[in-house]
C-alpha positions in Angstrom: 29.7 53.8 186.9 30.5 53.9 183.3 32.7 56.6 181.7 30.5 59.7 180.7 30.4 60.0 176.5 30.0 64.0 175.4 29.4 64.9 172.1 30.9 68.4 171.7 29.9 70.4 168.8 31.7 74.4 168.6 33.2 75.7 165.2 36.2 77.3 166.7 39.0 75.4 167.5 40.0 77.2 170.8 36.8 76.6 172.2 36.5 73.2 171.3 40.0 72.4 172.8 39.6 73.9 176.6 36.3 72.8 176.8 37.6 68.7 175.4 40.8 69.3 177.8 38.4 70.3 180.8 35.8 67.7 180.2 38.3 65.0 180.1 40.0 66.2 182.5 37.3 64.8 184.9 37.2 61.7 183.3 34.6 62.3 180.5 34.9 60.7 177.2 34.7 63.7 174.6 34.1 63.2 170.7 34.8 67.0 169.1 33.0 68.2 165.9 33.7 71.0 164.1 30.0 72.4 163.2 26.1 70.7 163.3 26.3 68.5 160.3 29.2 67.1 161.1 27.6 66.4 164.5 24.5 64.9 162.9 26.4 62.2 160.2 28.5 61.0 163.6 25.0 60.9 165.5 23.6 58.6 162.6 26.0 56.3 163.2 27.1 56.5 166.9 24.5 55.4 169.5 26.5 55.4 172.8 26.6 59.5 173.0 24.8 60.6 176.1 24.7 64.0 176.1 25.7 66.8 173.2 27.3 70.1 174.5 26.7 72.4 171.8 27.4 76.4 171.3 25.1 78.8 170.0 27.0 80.7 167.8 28.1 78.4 164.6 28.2 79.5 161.0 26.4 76.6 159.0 23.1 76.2 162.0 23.2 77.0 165.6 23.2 75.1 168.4 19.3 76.0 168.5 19.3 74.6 164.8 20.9 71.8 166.0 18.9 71.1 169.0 15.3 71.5 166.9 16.9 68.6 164.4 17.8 66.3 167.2 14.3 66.8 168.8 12.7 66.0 165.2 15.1 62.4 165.0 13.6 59.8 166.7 16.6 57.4 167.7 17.9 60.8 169.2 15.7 63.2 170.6 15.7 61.3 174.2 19.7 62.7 174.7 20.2 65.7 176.2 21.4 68.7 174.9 22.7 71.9 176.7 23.7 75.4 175.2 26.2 77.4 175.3 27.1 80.8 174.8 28.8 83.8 175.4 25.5 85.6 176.1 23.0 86.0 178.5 19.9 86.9 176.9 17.0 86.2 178.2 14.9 85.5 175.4 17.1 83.2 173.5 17.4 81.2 177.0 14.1 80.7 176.8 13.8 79.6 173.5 16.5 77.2 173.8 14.9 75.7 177.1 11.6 75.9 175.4 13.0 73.8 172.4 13.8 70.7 174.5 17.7 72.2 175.9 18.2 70.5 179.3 20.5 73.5 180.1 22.2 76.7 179.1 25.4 77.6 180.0 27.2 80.8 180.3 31.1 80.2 178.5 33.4 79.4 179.4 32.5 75.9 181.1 34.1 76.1 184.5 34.9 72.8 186.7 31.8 73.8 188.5 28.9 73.5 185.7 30.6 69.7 185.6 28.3 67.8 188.2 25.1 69.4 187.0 26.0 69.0 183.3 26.5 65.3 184.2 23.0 65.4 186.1 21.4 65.0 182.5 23.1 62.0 181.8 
């Protein structure tokens, strides 16, 4: 099976690092951006990115934002996405799942959201 390719999209830099150390850790190909934009130039270029793991919480769009514009492209909107975030709240789960999010997930990513993250793939 071919090496896993995550697209992993969180404005702060702690975040960003444990989840890219965790991720590849397990032998998943990780390509870190800073905020949404940044994500969406390096989506309109790359094609081999096979899931985005995005947060909620960004300053320029959130990871809702995000989501809604990769549903609207598309040469995209068939990858997954999944949410994450600090917060459980009910109704922005929904919205999120409603949107076209595969998943939400409850930060920090543990070792054990791994094999049903990669179930979207």
């Amino acid at each position: 099976m071919a090496t896993p390719h995550i697209l992993l999209v969180n404005d702060s830099c702690v975040d960003r690092l444990v989840a890219s150390r965790l991720l590849q850790s397990c032998n998943i190909r990780v390509i870190a951006m800073e905020g949404p934009k940044q994500a969406l130039k390096f989506l309109d270029m790359e094609y081999d990115v096979q899931l985005i793991l995005t947060d909620y919480y960004m300053l320029e769009m959130t990871g809702y934002d995000l989501l809604v514009e990769v549903k609207k492209i598309p040469k995209l909107n068939h990858l997954p996405v999944v949410i994450t975030c600090t917060e459980d709240i009910p109704e922005r789960i929904k919205m999120c799942l409603d949107g076209g999010a595969k998943d939400y997930i409850i930060k920090p990513i543990k070792v054990v959201n791994l094999p049903h993250l990669l179930s979207y793939i």
